[in-house]
C-alpha positions in Angstrom: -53.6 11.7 -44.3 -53.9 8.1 -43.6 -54.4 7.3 -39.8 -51.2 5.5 -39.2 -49.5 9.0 -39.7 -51.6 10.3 -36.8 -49.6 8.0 -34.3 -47.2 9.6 -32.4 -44.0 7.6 -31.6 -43.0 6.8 -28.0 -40.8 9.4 -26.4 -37.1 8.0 -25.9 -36.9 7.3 -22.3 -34.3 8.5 -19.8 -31.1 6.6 -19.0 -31.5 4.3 -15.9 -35.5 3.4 -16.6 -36.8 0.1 -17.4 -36.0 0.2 -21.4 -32.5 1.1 -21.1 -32.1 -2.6 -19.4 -32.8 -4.2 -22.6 -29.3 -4.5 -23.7 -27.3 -5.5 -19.9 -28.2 -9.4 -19.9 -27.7 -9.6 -16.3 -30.8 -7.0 -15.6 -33.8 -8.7 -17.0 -34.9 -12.1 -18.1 -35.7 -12.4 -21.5 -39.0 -14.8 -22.7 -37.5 -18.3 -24.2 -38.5 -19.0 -28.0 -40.2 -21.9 -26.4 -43.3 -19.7 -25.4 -43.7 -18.1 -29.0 -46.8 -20.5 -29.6 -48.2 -20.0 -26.7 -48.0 -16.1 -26.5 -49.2 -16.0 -30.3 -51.8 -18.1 -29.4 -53.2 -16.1 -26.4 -52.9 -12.4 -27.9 -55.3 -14.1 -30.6 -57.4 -16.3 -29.1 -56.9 -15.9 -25.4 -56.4 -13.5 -22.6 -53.7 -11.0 -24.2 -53.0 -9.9 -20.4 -51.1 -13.1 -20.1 -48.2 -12.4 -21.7 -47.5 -9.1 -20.2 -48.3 -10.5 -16.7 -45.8 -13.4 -17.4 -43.6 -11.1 -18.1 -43.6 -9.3 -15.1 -43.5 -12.2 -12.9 -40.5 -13.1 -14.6 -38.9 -10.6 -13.5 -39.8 -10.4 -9.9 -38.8 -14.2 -9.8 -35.6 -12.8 -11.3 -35.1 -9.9 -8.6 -36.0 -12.0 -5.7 -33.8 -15.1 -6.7 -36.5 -17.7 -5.7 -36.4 -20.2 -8.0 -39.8 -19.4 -9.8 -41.6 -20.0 -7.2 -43.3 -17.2 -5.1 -44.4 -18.3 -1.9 -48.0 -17.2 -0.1 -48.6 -15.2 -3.6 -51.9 -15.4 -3.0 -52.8 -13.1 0.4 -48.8 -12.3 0.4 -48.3 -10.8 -2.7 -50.9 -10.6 -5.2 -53.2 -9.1 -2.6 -50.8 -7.3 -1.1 -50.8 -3.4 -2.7 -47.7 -2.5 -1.9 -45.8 -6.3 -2.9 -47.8 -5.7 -5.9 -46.8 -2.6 -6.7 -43.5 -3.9 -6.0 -43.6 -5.7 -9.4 -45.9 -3.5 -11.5 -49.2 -5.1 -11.3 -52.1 -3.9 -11.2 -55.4 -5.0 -9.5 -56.8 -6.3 -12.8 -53.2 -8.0 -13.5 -53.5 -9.9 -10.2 -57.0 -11.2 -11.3 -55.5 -12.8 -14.4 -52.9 -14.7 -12.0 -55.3 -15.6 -9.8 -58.1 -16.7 -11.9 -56.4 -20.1 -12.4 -53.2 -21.8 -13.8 -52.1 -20.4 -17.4 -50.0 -23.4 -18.3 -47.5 -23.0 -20.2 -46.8 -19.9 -18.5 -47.8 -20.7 -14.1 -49.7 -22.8 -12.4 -50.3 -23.1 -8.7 -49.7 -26.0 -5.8 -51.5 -24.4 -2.8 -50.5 -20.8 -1.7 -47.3 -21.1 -4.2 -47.2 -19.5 -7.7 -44.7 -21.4 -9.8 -43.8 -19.7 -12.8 -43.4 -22.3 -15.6 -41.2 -19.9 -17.9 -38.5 -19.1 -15.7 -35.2 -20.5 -15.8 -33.7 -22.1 -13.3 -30.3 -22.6 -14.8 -29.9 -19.5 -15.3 -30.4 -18.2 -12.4 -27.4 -20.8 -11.1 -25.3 -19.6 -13.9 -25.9 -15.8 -12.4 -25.4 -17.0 -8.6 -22.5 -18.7 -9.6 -20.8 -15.7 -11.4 -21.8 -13.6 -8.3 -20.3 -15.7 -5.6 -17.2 -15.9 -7.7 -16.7 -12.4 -8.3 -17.2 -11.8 -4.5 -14.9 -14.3 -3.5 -12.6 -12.8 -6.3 -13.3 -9.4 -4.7 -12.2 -10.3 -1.3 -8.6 -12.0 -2.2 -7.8 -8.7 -4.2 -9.0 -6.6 -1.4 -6.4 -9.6 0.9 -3.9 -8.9 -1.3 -3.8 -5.0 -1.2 -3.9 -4.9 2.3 -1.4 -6.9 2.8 1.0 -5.0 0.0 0.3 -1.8 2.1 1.4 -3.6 5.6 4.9 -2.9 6.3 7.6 -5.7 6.8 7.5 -7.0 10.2 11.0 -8.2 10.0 14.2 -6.2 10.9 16.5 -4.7 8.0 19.4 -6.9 7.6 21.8 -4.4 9.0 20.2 -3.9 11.5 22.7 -4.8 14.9 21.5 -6.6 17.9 20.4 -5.2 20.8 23.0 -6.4 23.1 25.9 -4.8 21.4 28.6 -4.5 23.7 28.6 -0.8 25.5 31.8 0.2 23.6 30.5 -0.4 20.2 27.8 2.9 20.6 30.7 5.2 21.2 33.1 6.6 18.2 36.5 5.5 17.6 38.2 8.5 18.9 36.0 8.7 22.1 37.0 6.9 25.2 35.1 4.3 26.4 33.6 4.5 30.0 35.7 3.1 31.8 38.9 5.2 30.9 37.4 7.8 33.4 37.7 11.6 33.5 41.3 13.2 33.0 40.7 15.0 35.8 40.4 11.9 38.1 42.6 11.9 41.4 42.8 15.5 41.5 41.8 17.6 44.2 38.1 19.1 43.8 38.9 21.8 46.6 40.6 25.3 45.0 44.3 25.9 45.1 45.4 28.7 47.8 47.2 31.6 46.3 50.7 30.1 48.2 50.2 26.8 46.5 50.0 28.4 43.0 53.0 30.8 43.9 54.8 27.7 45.1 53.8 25.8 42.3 55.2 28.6 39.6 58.0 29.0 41.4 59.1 24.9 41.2 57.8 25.5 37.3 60.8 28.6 37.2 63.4 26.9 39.0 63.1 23.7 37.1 63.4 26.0 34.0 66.5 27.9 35.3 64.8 31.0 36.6 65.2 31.0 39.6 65.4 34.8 39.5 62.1 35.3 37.8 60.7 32.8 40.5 61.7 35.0 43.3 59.9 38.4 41.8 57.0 36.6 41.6 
């Protein structure tokens, strides 16, 4: 058996790890065609850390959105353990970085680390798209709330609050004013000789006088 059978392949990694970003463009920052030379150059004559250290500073530049340039890398971040652990380097990884510029991949001005490699434009274009799909975001969210607010406007037949007093009663009800058909009369009770009075006059007007007199 020859010894290239011996190797075992890689285990397929879970969804959500670091390998299933390789196909969302907006996760990771891919190394430009421009560096081939250079990366060829160092895995055979060079350091072949460098390319796999560039690499990861590419993408912290990409996480923190600064530009490619990382600001007090030296004490800040490269000695840092857990800022460096923050971006997957190791101790020995740090070394390479700060051993010196690796042009065309960083250099350094003072305390910065500028990484040569990354983009700048598209790191725009990606701010850009953001700041437009929040702005986006918050007119549809306008819109929706305002769709679910009801009118603050009357229906139009809706009547006036000054109606006239007359208008909130029915047409066969009297208004107030008629007053009670009872009005005028008496509130006290009738004596038993002014309802036998009174039946009588009803009798006699009738022509009963008779039955006016038995009762």
């Amino acid at each position: 058996m020859r010894a290239m059978d011996k190797v075992k392949p890689l285990p397929p990694q879970a969804p959500g790890s670091g390998g299933a970003c390789r196909n969302r463009n907006d996760e990771y920052v891919p190394l430009t065609c421009a560096l081939q030379s250079a990366i060829s150059r160092e895995l055979a004559y060079g350091d072949p850390r460098v390319p796999g250290v560039n690499a990861l500073l590419l993408i912290r530049c990409r996480q923190c959105l600064n530009g490619g340039r990382i600001e007090n890398a030296r004490a800040g971040f490269l000695c840092n353990e857990l800022e460096r652990g923050g971006a997957f380097l190791s101790a020995k990884s740090a070394a390479v970085v700060l051993a010196g510029d690796r042009p065309p991949f960083w250099h350094w001005e003072g305390e910065t680390l500028v990484v040569d490699s990354y983009s700048r434009k598209a790191e725009e274009r990606f701010l850009k798209m953001r700041n437009g799909g929040r702005k986006g975001g918050r007119a549809s969210a306008r819109g929706r709330k305002a769709a679910a607010k009801p009118p603050c406007n009357p229906p139009a037949n809706h009547k006036e609050t000054n109606t006239p007093l007359r208008e909130h009663f029915s047409k066969d009800t009297p208004p107030p004013e008629a007053g009670s058909a009872f009005e005028g009369m008496p509130s006290t009770p009738a004596t038993s000789e002014a309802v036998s009075a009174g039946i009588a006059r009803i009798f006699r007007d009738l022509g009963g006088d008779d039955h006016g007199k038995g009762q």
